[in-house]
C-alpha positions in Angstrom: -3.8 -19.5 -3.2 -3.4 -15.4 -2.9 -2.5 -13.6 -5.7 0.8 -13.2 -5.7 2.0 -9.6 -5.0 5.0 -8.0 -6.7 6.1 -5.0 -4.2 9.7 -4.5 -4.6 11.3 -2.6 -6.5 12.5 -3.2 -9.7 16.3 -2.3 -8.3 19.3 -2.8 -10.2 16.5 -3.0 -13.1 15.0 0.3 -13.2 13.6 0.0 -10.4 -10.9 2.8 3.7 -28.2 14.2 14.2 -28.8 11.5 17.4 -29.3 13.6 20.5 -27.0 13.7 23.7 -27.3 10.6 25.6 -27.9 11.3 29.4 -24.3 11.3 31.0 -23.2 9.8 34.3 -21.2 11.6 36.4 -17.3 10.8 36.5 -17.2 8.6 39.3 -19.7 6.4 38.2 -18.2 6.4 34.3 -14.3 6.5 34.6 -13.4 2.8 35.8 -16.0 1.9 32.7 -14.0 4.3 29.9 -11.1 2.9 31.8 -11.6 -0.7 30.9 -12.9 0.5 27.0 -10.1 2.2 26.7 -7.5 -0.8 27.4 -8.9 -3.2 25.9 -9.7 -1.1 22.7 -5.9 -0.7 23.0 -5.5 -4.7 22.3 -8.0 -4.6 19.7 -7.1 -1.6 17.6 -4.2 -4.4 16.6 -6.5 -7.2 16.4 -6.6 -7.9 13.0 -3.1 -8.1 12.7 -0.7 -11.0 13.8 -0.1 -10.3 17.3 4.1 -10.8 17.4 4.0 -9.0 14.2 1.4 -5.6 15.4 3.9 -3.5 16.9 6.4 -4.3 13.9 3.7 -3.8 11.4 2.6 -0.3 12.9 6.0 0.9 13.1 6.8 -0.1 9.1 3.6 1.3 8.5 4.9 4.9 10.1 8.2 4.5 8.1 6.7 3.5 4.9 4.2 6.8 5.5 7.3 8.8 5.9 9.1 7.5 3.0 6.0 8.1 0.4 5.7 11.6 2.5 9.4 11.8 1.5 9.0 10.9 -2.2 6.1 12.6 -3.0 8.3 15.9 -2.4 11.0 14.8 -4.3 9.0 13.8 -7.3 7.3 17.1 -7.3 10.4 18.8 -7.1 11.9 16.6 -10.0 8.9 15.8 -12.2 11.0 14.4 -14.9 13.5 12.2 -12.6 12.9 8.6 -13.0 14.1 7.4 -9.7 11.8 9.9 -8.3 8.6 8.9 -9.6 9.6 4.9 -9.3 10.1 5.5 -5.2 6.9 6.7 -4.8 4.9 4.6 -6.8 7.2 1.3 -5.6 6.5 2.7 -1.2 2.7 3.7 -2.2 2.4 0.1 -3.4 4.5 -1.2 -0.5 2.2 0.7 2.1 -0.9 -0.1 0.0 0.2 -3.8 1.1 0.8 -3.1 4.4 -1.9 -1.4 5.4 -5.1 -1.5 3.2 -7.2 1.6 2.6 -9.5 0.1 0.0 -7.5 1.2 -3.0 -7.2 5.0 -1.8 -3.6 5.2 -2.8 -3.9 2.8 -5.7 -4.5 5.9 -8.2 -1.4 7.6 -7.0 0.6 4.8 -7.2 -0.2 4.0 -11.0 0.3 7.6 -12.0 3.6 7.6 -10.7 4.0 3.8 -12.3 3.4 5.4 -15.6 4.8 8.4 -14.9 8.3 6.4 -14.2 7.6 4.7 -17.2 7.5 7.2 -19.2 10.8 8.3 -17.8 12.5 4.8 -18.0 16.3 4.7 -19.4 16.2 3.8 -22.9 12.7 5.0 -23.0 9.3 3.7 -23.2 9.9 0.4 -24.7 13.4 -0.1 -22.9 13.6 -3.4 -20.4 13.2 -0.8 -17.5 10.0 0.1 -18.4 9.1 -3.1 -18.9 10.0 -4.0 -15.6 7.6 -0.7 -13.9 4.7 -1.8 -16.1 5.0 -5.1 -14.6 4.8 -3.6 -11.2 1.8 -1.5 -12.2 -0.3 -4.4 -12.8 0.6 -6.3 -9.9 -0.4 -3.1 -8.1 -3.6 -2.6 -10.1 -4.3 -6.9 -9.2 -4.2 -6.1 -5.9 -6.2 -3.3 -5.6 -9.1 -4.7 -7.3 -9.0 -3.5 -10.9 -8.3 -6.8 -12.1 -9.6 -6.1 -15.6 -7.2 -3.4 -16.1 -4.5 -5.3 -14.3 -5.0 -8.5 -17.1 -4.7 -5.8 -20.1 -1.5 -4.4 -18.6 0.2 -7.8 -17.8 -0.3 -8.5 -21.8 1.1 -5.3 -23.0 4.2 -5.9 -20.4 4.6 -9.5 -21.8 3.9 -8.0 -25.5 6.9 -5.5 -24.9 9.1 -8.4 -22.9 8.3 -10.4 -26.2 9.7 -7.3 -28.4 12.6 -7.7 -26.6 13.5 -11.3 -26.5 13.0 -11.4 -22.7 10.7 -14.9 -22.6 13.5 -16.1 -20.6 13.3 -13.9 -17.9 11.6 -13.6 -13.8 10.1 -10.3 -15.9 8.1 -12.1 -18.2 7.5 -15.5 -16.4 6.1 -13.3 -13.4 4.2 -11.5 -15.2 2.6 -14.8 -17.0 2.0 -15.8 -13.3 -0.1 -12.9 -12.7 -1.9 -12.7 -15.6 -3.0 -16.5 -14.7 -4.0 -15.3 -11.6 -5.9 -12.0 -12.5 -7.8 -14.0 -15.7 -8.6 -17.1 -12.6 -10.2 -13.8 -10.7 -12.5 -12.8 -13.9 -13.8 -16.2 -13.8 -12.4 -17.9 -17.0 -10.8 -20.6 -14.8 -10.0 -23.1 -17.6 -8.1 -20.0 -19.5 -6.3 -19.8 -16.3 -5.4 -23.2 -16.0 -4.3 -23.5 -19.5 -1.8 -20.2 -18.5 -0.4 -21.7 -15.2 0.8 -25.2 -17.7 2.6 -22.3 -19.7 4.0 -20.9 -16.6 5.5 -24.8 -15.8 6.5 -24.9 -19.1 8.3 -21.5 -19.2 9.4 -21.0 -15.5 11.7 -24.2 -15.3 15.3 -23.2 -14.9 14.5 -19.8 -15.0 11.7 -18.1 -12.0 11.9 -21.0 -9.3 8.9 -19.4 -7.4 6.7 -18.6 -10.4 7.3 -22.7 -11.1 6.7 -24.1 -8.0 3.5 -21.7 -7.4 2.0 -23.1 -10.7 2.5 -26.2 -9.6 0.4 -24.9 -6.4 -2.4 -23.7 -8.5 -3.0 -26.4 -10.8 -6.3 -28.4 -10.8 -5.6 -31.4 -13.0 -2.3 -33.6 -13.4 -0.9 -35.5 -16.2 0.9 -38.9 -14.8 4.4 -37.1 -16.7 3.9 -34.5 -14.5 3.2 -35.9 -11.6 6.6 -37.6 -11.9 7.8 -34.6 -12.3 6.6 -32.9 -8.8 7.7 -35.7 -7.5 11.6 -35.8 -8.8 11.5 -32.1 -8.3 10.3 -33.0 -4.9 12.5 -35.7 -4.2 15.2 -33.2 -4.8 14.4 -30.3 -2.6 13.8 -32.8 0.2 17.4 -34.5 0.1 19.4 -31.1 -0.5 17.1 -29.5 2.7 18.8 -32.5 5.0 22.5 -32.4 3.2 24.4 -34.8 1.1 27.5 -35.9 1.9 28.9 -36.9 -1.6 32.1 -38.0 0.1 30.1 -40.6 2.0 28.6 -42.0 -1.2 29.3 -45.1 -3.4 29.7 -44.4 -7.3 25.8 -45.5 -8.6 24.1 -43.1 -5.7 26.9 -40.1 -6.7 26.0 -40.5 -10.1 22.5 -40.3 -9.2 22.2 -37.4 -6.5 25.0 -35.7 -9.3 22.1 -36.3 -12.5 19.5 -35.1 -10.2 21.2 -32.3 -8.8 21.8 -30.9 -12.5 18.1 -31.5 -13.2 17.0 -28.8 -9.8 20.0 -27.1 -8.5 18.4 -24.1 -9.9 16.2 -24.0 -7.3 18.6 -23.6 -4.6 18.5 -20.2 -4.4 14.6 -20.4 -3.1 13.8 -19.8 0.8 11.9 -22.8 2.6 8.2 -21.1 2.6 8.6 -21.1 -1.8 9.8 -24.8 -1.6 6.5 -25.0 0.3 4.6 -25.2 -2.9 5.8 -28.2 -4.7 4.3 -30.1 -1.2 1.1 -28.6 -2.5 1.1 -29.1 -5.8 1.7 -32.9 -4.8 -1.1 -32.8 -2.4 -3.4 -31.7 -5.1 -2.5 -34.4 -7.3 -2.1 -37.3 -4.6 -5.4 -36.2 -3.5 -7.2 -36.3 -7.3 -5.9 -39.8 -7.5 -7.3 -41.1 -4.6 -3.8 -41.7 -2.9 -4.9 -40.3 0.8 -1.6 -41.4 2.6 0.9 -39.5 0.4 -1.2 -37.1 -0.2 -1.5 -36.2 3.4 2.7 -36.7 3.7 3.0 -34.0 1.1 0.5 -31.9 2.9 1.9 -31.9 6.2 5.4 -31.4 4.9 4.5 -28.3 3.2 3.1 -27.0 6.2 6.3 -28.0 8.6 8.2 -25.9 6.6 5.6 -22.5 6.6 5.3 -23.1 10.0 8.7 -23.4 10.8 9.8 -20.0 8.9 6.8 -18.3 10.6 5.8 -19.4 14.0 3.1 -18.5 15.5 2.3 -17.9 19.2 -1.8 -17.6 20.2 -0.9 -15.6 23.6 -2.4 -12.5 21.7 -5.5 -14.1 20.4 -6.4 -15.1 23.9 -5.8 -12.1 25.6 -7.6 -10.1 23.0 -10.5 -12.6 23.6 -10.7 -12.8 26.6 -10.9 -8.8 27.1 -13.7 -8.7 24.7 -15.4 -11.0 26.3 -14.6 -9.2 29.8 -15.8 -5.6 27.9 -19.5 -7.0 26.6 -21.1 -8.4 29.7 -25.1 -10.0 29.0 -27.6 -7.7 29.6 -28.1 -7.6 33.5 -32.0 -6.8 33.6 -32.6 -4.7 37.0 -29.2 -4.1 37.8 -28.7 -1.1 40.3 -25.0 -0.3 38.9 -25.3 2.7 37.4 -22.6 1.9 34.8 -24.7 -1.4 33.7 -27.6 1.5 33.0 -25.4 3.8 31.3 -23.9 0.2 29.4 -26.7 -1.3 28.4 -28.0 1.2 26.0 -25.3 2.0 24.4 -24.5 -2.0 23.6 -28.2 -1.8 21.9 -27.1 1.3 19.4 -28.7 4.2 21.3 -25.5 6.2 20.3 -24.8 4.8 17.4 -25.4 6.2 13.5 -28.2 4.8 11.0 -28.6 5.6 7.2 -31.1 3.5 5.4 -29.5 4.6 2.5 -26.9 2.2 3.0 -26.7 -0.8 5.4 -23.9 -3.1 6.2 -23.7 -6.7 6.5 -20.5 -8.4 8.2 -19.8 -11.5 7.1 -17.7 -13.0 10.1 -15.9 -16.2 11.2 -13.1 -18.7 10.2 -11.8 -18.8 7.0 -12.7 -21.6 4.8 -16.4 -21.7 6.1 -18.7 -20.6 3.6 -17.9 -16.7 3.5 -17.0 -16.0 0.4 -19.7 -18.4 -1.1 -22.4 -16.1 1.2 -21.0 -13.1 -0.3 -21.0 -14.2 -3.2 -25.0 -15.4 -2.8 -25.6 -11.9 -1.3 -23.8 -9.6 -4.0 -25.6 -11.6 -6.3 -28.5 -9.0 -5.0 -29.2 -6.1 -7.3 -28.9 -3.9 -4.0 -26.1 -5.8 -2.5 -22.0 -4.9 -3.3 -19.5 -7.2 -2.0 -16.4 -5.3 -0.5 -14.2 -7.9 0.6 -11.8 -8.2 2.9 -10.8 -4.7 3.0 -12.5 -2.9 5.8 -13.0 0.4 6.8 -13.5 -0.6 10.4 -10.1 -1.1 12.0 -8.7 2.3 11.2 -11.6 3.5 12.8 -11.1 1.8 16.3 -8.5 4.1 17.8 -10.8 6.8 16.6 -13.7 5.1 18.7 -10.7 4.6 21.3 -10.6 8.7 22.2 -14.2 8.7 22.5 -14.8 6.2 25.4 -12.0 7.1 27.5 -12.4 10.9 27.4 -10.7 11.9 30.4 -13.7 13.3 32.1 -15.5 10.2 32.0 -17.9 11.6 29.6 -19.3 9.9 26.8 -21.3 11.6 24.3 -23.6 9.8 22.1 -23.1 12.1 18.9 -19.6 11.3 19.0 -20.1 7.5 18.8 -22.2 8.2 15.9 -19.7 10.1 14.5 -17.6 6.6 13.7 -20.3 5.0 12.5 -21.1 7.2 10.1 -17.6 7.8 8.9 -17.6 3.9 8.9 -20.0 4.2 6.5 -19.2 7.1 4.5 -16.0 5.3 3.5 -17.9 2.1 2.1 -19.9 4.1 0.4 -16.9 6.1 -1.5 -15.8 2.3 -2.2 -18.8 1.7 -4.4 -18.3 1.2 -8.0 -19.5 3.3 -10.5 -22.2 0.1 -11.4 -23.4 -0.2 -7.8 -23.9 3.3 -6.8 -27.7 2.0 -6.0 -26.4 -0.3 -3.8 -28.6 0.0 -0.3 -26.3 -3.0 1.6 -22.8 -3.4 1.4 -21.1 -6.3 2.4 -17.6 -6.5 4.9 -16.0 -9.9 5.0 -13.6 -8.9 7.4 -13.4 -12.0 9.1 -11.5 -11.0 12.1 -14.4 -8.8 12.9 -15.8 -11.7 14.9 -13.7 -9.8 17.8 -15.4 -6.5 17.1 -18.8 -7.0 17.1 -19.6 -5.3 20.2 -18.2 -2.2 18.8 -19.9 -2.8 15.9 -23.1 -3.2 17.8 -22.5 0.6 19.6 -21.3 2.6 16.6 -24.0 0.9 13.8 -27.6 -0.3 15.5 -28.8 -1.3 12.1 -25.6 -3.3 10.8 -26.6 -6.7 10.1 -23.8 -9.6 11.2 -24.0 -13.1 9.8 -21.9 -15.9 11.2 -20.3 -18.2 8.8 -20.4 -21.6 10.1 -18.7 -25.0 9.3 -18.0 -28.3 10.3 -15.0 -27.7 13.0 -13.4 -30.6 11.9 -13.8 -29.6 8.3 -13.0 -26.3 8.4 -9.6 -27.2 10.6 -8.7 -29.0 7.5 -9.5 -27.1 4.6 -7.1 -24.4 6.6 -4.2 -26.8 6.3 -4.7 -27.6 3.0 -4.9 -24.0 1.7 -1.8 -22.5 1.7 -2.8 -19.0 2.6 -0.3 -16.3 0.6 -0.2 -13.2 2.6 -1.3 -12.0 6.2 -4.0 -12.5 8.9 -3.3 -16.4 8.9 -0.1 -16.7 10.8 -2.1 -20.1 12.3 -2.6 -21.9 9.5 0.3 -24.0 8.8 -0.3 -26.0 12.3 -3.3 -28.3 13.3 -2.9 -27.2 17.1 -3.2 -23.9 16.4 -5.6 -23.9 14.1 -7.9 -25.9 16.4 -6.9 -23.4 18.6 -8.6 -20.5 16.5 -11.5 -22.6 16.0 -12.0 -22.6 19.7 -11.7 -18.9 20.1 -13.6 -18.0 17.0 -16.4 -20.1 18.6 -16.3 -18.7 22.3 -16.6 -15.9 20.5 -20.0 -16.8 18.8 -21.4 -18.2 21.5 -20.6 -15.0 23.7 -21.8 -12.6 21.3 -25.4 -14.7 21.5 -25.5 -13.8 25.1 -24.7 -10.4 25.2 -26.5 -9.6 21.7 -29.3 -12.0 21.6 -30.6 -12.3 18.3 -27.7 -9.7 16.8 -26.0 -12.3 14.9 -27.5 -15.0 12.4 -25.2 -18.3 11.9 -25.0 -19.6 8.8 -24.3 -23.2 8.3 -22.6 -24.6 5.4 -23.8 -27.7 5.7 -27.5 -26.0 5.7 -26.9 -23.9 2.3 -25.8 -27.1 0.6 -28.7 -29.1 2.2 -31.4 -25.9 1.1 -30.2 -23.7 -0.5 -32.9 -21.5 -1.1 -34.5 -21.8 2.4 -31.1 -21.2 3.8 -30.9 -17.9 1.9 -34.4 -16.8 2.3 -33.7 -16.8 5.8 -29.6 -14.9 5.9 -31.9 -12.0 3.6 -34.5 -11.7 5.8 -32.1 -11.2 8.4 -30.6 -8.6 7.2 -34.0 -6.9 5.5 -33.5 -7.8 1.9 -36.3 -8.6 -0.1 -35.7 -11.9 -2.4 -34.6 -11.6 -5.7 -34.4 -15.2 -7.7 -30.4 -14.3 -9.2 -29.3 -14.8 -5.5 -30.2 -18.8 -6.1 -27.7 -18.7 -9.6 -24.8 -16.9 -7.6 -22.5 -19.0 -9.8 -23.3 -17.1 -12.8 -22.6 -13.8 -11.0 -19.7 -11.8 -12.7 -17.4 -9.9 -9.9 -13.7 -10.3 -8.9 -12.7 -13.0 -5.9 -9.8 -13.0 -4.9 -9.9 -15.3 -2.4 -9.0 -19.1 -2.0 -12.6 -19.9 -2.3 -12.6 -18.4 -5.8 -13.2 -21.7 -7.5 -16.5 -22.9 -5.4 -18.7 -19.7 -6.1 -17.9 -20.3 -9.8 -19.9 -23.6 -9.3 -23.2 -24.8 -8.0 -23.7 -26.0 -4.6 -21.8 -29.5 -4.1 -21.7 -31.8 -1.0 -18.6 -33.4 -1.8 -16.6 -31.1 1.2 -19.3 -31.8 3.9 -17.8 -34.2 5.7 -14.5 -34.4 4.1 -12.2 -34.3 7.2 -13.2 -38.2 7.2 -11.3 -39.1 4.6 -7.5 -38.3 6.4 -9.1 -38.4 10.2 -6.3 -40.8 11.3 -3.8 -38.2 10.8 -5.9 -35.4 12.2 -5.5 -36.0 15.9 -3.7 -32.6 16.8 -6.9 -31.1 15.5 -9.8 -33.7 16.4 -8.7 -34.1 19.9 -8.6 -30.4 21.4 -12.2 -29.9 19.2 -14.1 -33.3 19.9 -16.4 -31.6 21.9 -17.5 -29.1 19.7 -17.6 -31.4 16.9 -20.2 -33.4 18.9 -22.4 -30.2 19.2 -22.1 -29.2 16.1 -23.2 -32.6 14.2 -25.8 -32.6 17.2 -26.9 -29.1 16.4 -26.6 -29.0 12.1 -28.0 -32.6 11.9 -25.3 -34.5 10.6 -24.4 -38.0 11.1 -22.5 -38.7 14.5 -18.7 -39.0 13.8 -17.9 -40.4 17.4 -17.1 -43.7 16.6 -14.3 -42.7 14.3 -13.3 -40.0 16.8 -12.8 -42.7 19.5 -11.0 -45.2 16.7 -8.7 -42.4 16.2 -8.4 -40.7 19.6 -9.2 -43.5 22.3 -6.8 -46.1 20.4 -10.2 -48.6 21.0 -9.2 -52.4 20.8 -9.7 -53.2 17.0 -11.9 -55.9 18.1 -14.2 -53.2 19.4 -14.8 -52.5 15.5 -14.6 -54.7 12.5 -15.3 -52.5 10.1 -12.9 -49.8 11.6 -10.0 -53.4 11.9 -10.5 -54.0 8.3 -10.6 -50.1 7.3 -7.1 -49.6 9.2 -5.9 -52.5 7.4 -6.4 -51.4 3.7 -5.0 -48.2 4.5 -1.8 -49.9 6.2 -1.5 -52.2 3.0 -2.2 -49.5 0.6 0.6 -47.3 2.2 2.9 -50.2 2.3 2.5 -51.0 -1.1 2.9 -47.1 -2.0 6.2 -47.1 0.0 7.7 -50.2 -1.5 6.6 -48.6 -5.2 8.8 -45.4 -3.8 11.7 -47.7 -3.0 11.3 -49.1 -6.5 11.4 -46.0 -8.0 14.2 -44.6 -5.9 16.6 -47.7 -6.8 15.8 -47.7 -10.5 17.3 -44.3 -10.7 20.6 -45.0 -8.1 22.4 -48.1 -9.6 25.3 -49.6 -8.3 24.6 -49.3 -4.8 26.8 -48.5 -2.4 25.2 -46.0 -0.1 23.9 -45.1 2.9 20.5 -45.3 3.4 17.8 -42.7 2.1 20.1 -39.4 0.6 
């Protein structure tokens, strides 16, 4: 899960020189710059949910204007409070919104502290309190999670002081801090900090509770009864209860119950989400694969229903790349395809072997962060993330290919490469100032690689690779915090992205042959060291034996694969989608194909037979072992249902009902 981010304000609670390249006469350029220029129009927005781009721009404008705004006003009143919190509360807003790899994070703590300073009552009043708290969240998400962690304690220390344990202040904070200290790799200290948030949160921060529950790794029985009354709960108040309608044991039930979770009525349906995760989590640790999969797909009905998603975008932005960056066409007589071709192979692009990059591309939950991980592991190497520098850069690229004279000049292409890099380098830390390679895990950058390709010739792009199937389901069962996966809470659609993602690879091996390197998962965990031998030589990097203990590696991740770079290479999730492949068909059947390849291609073990079990319907007779398979699983959810029933009755005497409340 994402970190969670605290952005609002505290309100009623004070509140990222090449020579001229020979240049075709207008006639010959203009439908060309034409066609860069609109379909660089569709992917300047790319990386952003396509029903949500123009909405997101224009918030971004008015959140520019409002800090604009601010800004004067708390230079005009440097000792006003509500001054100083504006600012710092839309910096932190727009430092959400629109990522610039911490830029305005320094601004935005200044005028944190500042407003603390300022607070009503004073330093150690509630109000500042409540702006510290806001400064670490801030300082979480903009990387500086060691200074985050220290600020969450001294906000809890000062909640403490003021008998405010009870509180969304303190509890949230807790959250954080569980989050930020999961980040710095002390994952059992976290765990041991999300059972106080349980403990802490009930009846008092229904989202910090039911996020916990989210995070947690290991379940008690007691408190797997608990998810599941609290569960229970949330489920029969979502569909109504007619208390008029029901007989005197079932009132006094649904009545006891209610008491026990009403507090949690307040919540929208995407923070009720969690519980469903939480029990998925611990379903899945006990072996139960039915229920957990019922609490899985639950949890995602109601994300998807709050947010749903429509692909249109994604294909259209596809297909125009795809459109854009033809295959070489060796002896073609159109002059564009001469004046194209070289420019697809970097001739205008920018090079600086002082620093390299290295995009890391492809679908989530495939391996990326554990290849970042492997590659920052590198004394030359610095991870940067998810953050880029590259879409802010595309409109700039934009007014270079369609200059209205049809003219393209090779200097100015290398102009956005090397302000590309210039901005990745001022993202260095202090410690990696050395660093020759720099690593952007933009995923999404799978749709800009042909840019990529023109602005930076020496930019090395690795493809992170997984099990279709696999991957489809690891998206499902991660529930994704925050934007750029508006398609994960539905199988269609995320087979769907797999598809696209895909066309994309395979495209970008015909018009860049040998540009991009895939990387298997299934391949790292079967060699690891050839694997790796082979992504560095890729990219140029000579070997270095720390890459192999990655584990061991001390850096902030902040992303849902936090957990599996803090361990060695395990083979327990190759293969894993075979475990809950009868309830997968929304996903397996649009992908069958490509899963074919794929096993064909990485060497793993054919999965037709259960693909036609579960997507052909095949006579049972065709398959004893697949007969006797669907039978256990038929008796063990029977038996799990009837144990339900039990449990549901024990706690509703006296009858008199109406079916399930």
């Amino acid at each position: 899960m994402k970190v969670s981010q605290r952005t609002d304000p505290p309100s009623t609670k004070p509140q990222q020189s090449p020579a001229l390249m020979t240049i075709y006469p207008a006639d010959h350029m203009l439908p060309k710059a034409m066609r860069i220029a609109a379909i660089l129009l569709l992917l300047a927005v790319a990386l952003l949910p396509a029903p949500a781009a123009a909405a997101q721009d224009s918030s971004r404008d008015a959140l520019e204007a409002r800090a604009a705004a601010a800004r004067a006003a708390a230079a005009a009143r440097p000792t006003d409070f509500n001054a100083h919190l504006e600012l710092a509360t839309v910096l932190h807003q727009l430092d959400h919104a629109a990522p610039n790899g911490g830029k305005r994070v320094p601004e935005a703590a200044a005028a944190y502290r500042r407003a603390a300073e300022l607070a009503p009552g004073g330093q150690t009043s509630a109000a500042a309190a409540y702006v510290r708290s806001n400064l670490a969240a801030l300082l979480l998400s903009g990387g500086r999670v060691a200074e985050a962690a220290e600020e969450m304690k001294a906000t809890m220390a000062q909640a403490e002081a003021l008998g405010l344990q009870q509180t969304d202040l303190y509890v949230g904070t807790l959250f954080n801090l569980a989050k930020a200290v999961q980040q710095l790799g002390e994952q059992e200290r976290s765990q041991k900090l999300m059972q106080r948030v349980l403990a802490q949160a009930k009846g008092v921060s229904g989202a910090s509770y039911l996020k916990a529950w989210a995070a947690l790794k290991a379940f008690t029985p007691e408190q797997v009864a608990e998810l599941e009354e609290c569960a229970r709960y949330l489920r029969r108040a979502r569909k109504g209860v007619d208390e008029a309608a029901l007989g005197a044991g079932k009132l006094r039930a649904w009545q006891k119950l209610k008491a026990r979770w009403d507090w949690l009525d307040g919540l929208d349906d995407v923070d009720k989400s969690w519980i469903s995760f939480g029990l998925f989590h611990a379903y899945q640790q006990a072996g139960q694969h039915d229920k957990a999969w019922r609490a899985l797909a639950e949890g995602n009905a109601l994300q998807d229903a709050a947010a749903p998603f429509d692909p249109a975008q994604d294909d259209v932005n596809t297909q125009a790349v795809i459109r854009m960056f033809q295959p070489p066409k060796p002896g073609s007589a159109d002059p564009t395809d001469a004046f194209y071709a070289p420019l697809m192979r970097g001739a205008g692009g920018h090079r600086d072997p002082r620093l390299r990059p290295i995009f890391v591309v492809g679908m989530p939950r495939s391996g990326s962060t554990l290849m970042e991980q492997i590659l920052a592991s590198h004394s030359e190497v610095w991870g940067a993330g998810e953050d880029t520098a590259l879409a802010p850069l595309l409109p700039e690229l934009l007014a270079v290919l369609q200059d209205p004279s049809g003219q393209v000049e090779a200097a100015r292409i290398a102009l956005v490469g090397r302000k590309y890099l210039d901005e990745m380098r001022g993202r260095l830390p202090e410690d990696r100032r050395g660093a020759r390679w720099v690593v952007d895990k933009m995923l999404r950058n799978m749709w800009n690689i042909g840019f990529i390709a023109m602005m930076l010739p020496d930019a090395c792009i690795l493809h992170a690779a997984r099990h279709p199937a696999d991957t489809g389901l690891s998206c499902f069962a991660q529930p994704f915090e925050g934007r750029g996966t508006p398609w994960a809470s539905n199988l269609t659609h995320i087979a769907h992205q797999i598809q696209l993602v895909q066309a994309l690879a395979d495209h970008w091996d015909a018009a860049l042959p040998g540009r991009m390197m895939h990387i298997r998962y299934e391949d790292l965990v079967r060699d690891q060291e050839g694997t790796t031998r082979a992504m560095l030589a890729h990219c140029g990097i000579p070997w270095e034996n720390a890459v192999l203990s990655f584990h061991t590696t001390q850096r902030t991740v902040s992303t849902a694969s936090l957990a599996q770079v803090r361990q060695r290479l395990y083979r327990g999730s190759v293969l894993r989608f075979r475990q809950y492949a009868r309830h997968l068909a929304p996903l397996l059947r649009p992908l069958r194909q490509l899963i074919s390849r794929y096993e064909r291609e990485a060497g793993l073990a054919p999965s037709e037979q259960l693909l036609a079990e579960v997507l052909d319907r095949a006579p049972p007779a065709a398959d004893a072992a697949g007969e006797q398979r669907q039978q256990q699983e038929q008796a063990e959810a029977k038996r799990q249902q009837q144990a339900e029933r039990r449990q549901q009755q024990a706690e509703e005497p006296g009858g008199g009902g109406r079916g399930e409340l």
